[in-house]
matplotlib code that plots the C-alpha trace (Angstrom):
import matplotlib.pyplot as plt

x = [-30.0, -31.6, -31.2, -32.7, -31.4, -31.4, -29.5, -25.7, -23.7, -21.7, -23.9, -23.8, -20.2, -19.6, -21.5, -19.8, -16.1, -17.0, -18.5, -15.5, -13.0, -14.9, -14.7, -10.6, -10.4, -7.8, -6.1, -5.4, -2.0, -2.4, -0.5, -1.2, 1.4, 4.3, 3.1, -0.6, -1.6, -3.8, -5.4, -6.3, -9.5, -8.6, -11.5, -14.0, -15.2, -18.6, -19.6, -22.5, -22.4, -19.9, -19.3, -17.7, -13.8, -14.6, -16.6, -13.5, -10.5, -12.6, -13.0, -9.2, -8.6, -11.6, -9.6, -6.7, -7.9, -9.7, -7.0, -4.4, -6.9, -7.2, -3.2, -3.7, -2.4, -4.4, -5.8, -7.4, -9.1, -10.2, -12.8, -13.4, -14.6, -13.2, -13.9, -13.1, -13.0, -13.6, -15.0, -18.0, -17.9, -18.6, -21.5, -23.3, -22.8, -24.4, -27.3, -27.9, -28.3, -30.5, -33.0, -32.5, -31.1, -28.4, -24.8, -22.3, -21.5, -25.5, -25.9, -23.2, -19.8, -21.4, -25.0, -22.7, -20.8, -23.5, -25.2, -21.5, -22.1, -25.8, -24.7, -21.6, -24.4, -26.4, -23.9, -21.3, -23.6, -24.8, -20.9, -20.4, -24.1, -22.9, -19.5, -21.9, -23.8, -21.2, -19.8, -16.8, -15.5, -14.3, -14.2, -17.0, -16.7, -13.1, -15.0, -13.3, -14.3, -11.1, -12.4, -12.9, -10.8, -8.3, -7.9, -7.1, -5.2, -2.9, -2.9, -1.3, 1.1, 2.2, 2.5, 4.7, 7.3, 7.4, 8.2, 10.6, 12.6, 12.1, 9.8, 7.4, 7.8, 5.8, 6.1, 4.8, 4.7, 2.3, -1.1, -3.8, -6.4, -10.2, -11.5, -15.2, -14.4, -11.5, -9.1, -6.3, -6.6, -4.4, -3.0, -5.3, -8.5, -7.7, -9.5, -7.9, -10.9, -9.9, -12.0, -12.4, -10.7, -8.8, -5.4, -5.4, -1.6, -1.1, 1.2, 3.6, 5.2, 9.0, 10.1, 11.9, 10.2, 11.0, 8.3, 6.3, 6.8, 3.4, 2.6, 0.5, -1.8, -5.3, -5.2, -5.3, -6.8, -3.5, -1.8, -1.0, 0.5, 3.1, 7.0, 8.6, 8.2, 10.2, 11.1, 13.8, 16.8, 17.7, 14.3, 15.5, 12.6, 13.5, 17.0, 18.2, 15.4, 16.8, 17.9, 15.7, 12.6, 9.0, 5.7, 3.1, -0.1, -2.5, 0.3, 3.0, 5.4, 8.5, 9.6, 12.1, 12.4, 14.3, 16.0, 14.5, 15.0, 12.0, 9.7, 8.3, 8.9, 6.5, 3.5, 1.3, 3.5, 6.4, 7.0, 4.8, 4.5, 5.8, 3.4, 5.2, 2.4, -0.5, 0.9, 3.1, 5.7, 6.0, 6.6, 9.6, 10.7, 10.4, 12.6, 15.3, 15.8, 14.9, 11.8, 9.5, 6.4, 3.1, 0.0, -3.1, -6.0, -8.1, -8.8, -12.1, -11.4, -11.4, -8.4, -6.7, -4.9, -2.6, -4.6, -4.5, -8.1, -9.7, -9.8, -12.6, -13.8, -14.1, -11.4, -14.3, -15.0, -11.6, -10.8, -13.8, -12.7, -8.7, -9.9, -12.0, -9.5, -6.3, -8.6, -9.4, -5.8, -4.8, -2.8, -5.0, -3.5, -5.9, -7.7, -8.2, -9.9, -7.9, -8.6, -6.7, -6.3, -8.2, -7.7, -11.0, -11.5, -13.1, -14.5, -16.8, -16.1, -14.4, -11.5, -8.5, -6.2, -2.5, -1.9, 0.8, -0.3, 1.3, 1.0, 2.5, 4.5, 6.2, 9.8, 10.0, 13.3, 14.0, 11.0, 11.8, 15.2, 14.5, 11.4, 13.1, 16.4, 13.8, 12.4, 15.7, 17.5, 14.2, 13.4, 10.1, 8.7, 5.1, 2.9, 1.7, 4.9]
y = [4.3, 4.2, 7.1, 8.6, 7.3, 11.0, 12.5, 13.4, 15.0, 16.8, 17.7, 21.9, 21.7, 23.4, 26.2, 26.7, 26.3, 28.8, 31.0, 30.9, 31.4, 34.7, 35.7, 36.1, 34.3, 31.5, 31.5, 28.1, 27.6, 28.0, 24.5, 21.6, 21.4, 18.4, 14.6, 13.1, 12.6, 9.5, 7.4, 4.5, 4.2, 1.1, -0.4, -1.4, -5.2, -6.2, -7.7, -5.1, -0.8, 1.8, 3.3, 6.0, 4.9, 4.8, 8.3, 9.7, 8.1, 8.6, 12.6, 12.8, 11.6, 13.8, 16.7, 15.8, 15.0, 18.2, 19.9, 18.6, 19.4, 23.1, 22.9, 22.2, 18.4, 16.0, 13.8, 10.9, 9.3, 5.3, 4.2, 0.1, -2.2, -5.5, -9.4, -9.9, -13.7, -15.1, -12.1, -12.4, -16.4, -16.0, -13.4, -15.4, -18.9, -17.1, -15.8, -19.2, -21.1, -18.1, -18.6, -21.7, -23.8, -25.0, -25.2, -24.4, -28.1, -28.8, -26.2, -27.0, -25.2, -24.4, -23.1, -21.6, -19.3, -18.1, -17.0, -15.0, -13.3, -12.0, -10.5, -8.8, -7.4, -6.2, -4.5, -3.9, -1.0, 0.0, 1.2, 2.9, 4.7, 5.9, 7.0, 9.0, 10.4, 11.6, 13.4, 11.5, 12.9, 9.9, 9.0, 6.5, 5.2, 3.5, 1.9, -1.5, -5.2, -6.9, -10.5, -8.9, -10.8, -8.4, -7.3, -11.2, -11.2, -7.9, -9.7, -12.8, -10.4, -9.2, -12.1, -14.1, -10.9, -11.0, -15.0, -14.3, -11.8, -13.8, -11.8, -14.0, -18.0, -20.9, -23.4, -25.0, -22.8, -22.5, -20.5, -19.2, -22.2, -21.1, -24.6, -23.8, -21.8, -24.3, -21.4, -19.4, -16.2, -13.3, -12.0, -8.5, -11.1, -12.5, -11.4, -12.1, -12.8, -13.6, -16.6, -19.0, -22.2, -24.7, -25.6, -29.5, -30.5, -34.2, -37.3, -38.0, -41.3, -41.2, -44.1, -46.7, -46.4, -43.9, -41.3, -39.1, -35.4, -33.0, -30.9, -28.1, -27.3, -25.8, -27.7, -31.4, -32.5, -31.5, -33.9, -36.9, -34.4, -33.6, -34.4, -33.1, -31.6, -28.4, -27.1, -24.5, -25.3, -23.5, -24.9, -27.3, -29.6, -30.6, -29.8, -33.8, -35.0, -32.8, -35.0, -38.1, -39.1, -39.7, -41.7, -39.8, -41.4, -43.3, -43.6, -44.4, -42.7, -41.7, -38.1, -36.1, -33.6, -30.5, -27.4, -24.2, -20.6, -19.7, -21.7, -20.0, -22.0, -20.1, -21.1, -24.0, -27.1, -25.4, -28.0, -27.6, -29.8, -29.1, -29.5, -27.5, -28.4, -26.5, -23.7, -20.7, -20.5, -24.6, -24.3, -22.2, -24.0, -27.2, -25.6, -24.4, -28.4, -29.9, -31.6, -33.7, -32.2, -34.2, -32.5, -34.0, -32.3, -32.5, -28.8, -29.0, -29.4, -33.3, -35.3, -37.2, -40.8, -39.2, -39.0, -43.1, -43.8, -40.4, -40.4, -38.8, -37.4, -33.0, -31.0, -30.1, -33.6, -34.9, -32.5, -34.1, -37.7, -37.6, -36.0, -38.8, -41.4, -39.5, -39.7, -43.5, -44.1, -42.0, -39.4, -36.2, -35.0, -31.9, -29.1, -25.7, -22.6, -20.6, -17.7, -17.1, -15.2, -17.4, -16.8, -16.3, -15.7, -12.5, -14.0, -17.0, -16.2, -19.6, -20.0, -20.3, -23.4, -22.7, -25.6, -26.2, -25.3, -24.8, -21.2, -18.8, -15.5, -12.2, -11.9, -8.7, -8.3, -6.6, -4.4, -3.3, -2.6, 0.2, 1.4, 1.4, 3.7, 5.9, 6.4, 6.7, 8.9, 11.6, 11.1, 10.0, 11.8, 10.2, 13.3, 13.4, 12.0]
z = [-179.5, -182.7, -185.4, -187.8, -191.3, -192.8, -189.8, -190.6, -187.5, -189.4, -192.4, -190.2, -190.1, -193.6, -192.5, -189.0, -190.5, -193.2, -191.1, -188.6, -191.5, -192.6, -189.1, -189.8, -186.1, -188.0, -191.8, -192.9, -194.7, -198.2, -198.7, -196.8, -194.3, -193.2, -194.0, -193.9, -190.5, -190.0, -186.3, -186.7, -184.0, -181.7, -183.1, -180.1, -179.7, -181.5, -177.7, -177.1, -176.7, -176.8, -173.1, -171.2, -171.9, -175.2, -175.4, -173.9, -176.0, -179.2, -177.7, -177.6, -181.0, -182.8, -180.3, -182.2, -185.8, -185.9, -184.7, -187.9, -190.4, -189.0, -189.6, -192.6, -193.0, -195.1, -191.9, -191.8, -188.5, -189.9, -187.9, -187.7, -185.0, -183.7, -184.1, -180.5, -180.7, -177.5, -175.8, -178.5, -178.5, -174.6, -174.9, -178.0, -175.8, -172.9, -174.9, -176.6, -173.5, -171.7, -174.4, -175.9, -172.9, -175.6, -175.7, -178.7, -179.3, -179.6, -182.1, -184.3, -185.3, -188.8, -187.0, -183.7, -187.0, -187.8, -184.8, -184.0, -187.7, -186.9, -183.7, -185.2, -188.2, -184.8, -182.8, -185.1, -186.7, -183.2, -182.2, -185.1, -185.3, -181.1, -182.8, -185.6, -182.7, -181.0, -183.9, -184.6, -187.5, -188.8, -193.0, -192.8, -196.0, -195.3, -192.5, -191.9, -189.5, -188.8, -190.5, -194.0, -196.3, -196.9, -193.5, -192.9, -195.8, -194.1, -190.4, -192.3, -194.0, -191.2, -189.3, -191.7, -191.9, -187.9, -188.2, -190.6, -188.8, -185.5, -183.7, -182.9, -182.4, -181.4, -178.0, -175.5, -172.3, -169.4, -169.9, -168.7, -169.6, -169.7, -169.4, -170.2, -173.6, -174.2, -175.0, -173.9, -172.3, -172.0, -168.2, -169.1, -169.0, -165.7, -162.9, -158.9, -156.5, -152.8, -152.1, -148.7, -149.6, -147.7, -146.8, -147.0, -145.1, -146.8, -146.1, -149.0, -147.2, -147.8, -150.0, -148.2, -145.4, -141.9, -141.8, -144.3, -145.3, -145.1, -147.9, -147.3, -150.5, -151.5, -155.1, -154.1, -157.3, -159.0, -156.7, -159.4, -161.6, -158.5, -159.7, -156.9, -153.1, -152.2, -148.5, -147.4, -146.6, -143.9, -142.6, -139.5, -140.1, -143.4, -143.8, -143.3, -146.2, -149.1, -151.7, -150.1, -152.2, -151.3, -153.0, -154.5, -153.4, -155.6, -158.8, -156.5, -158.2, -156.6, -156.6, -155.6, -151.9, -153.1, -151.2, -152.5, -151.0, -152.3, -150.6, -147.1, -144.6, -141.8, -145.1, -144.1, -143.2, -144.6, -148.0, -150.7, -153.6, -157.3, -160.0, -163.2, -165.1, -163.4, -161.5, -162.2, -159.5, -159.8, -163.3, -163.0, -159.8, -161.7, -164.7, -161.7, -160.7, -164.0, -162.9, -165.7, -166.3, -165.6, -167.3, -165.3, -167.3, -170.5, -172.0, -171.1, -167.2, -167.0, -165.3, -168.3, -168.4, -166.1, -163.4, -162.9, -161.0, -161.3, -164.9, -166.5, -163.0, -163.1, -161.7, -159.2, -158.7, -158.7, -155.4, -153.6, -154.0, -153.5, -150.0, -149.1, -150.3, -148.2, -145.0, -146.1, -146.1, -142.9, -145.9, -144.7, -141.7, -141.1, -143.2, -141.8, -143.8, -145.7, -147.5, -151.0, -154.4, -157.2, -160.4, -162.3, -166.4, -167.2, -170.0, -168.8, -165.0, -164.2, -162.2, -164.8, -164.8, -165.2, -168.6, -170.6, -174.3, -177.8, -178.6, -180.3, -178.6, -179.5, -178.4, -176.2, -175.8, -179.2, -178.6, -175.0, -175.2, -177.7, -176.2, -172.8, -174.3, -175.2, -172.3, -170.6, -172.8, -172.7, -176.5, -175.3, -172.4, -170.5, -169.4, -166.8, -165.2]

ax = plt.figure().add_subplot(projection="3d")
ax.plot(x, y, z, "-o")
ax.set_aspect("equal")
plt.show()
């Protein structure tokens, strides 16, 4: 939508509010009333247009904005718009290689910067010229972009106070890995799409010799990451090979068979294999019997030293070859279709990898417990219930 420069939505209001006054429909206090009122806009990403859950939550806020002012409170509603880091980094990448055919890491950091700043100048003004048209009355001329300087400056602030009081801390903890933006991604930007795999049931042999147990798994690429295999207990299959070990093809490492309630045993072959390091439920299984854990993959999606002689091979590529080299060495017992949740980044639309990462966190439990009372207690009431 482009504008005229000259138009101001609210350039009539004057006229209507003094009009309305002189009507003797509403008296204003003749003192502003209680503290100054101010919202803060959650300010929308820079990734393209404004759309219908924005029209509506900025509607609420003008609603009650206007509605102070008429009280007679000094209120302010700040409007702003967001950096949006990788949401933006993934649109600006997408547009580069539709026209250009070029990736980020062709073009530079320096030149790739700078592409991200011309299409914040672009669409940045867009939002807030929709917000104008929809006759927010916002005070434009406090209008603020989170990655001014002194906005940084504020977020820094802030951050080092919540260190300081032990709010927030840093560690190593399993993430959501976007292997194609080589970042991090939050449980909100995850996206569950039921896809047709397969189950692949594979032969760990049992060390020592006497048999082999059969894992039942639709990741086999994440197989020399494995540092442990996990059956129920009460299971009668398996019940005499807790505590026994087995060999994990192509490293030949050894690793332990564990009893675990959790695991169901009517799933597949009924043992599945624990790899803490790239899966959710392994990674707390693995913490529950103190297993080591094995990280198998480079950021960018690429088995690591780890992997022993699929190094350098694609996760995608990886699956394809430690299939053909079980059935080579009689380790593939069958594959049957099987049809599963995949986890898929809303951002670049790639399935996510479960990673072990250094990042920081907030501690909740100071900030729930209080919120939580609240609720409980009725000093803060959700409408409608």
């Amino acid at each position: 939508m482009e504008l005229d420069p000259r138009y101001d939505p609210h350039a009539h209001e004057g006229a209507i509010t003094q009009a309305w006054l002189a009507s003797g429909a509403f008296t204003p206090p003749a003192e502003p009333r209680g503290e100054p009122f101010v919202i803060m806009i959650p300010p929308p990403n820079v990734t393209g247009v404004l759309h219908m859950g924005h029209a509506l939550n900025g509607t609420l806020q003008d609603i009650v904005i206007r509605y102070q002012r008429m009280r007679g409170r000094d209120a302010l509603w700040l409007p702003g718009t967001d950096h949006a880091g990788i949401a933006t980094q993934a649109v600006v990448e997408k547009k580069l290689y539709a026209e250009e055919k070029r990736t980020r890491q062709e073009l530079g950091r320096e030149a790739f910067v700078k592409r991200i700043w011309e299409w914040k100048e672009e669409h940045g003004s867009k939002i807030l010229e929709q917000f104008r048209a929809l006759g927010s009355s916002c005070d434009w001329s406090r209008t603020r972009f989170t990655l001014e300087p002194h906005m940084s400056r504020a977020v820094r602030e802030a951050f080092v106070r919540l260190f300081e009081k032990g709010l927030v801390y840093r560690g190593a903890r399993l993430v959501n890995w976007d292997c194609v933006l080589e970042t991090a991604v939050s449980d909100d930007e995850v996206e569950m799409v039921q896809l047709k795999g397969t189950l692949y049931h594979i032969r760990y042999p049992l060390a020592g010799g006497g048999g082999h147990v059969t894992v039942a798994t639709t990741r086999p690429e994440t197989l020399v990451g494995d540092t442990g295999v996990a059956v129920n207990p009460a299971d009668e299959r398996y019940r005499a090979l807790v505590g026994r070990t087995c060999v994990l093809p192509f490293v030949e490492r050894e690793i332990p068979i564990v009893g675990d309630e959790t695991v169901e045993a009517g799933f597949g072959s009924g043992a599945v294999k624990i790899t803490p390091g790239h899966d959710p439920a392994d990674y707390e299984r693995g913490a529950r019997f103190r297993l080591p854990i094995v990280n198998v993959l480079e950021k960018n999606g690429r088995m690591n030293e780890n992997a022993g002689p699929f190094q350098g091979l694609s996760r995608e590529e990886a699956r394809k070859r430690i299939v053909q080299e079980l059935e080579a060495r009689g380790l593939l017992e069958k594959s049957e279709p099987y049809v599963h949740n995949v986890p898929i980044s809303d951002r670049s639309k790639s399935p996510i990898e479960p990673l072990v990462s250094e990042q920081w966190f907030v501690k909740m439990r100071p900030l729930a417990v209080p919120a939580i009372a609240a609720v409980k207690s009725g000093k803060l009431a959700f409408r409608p219930e």
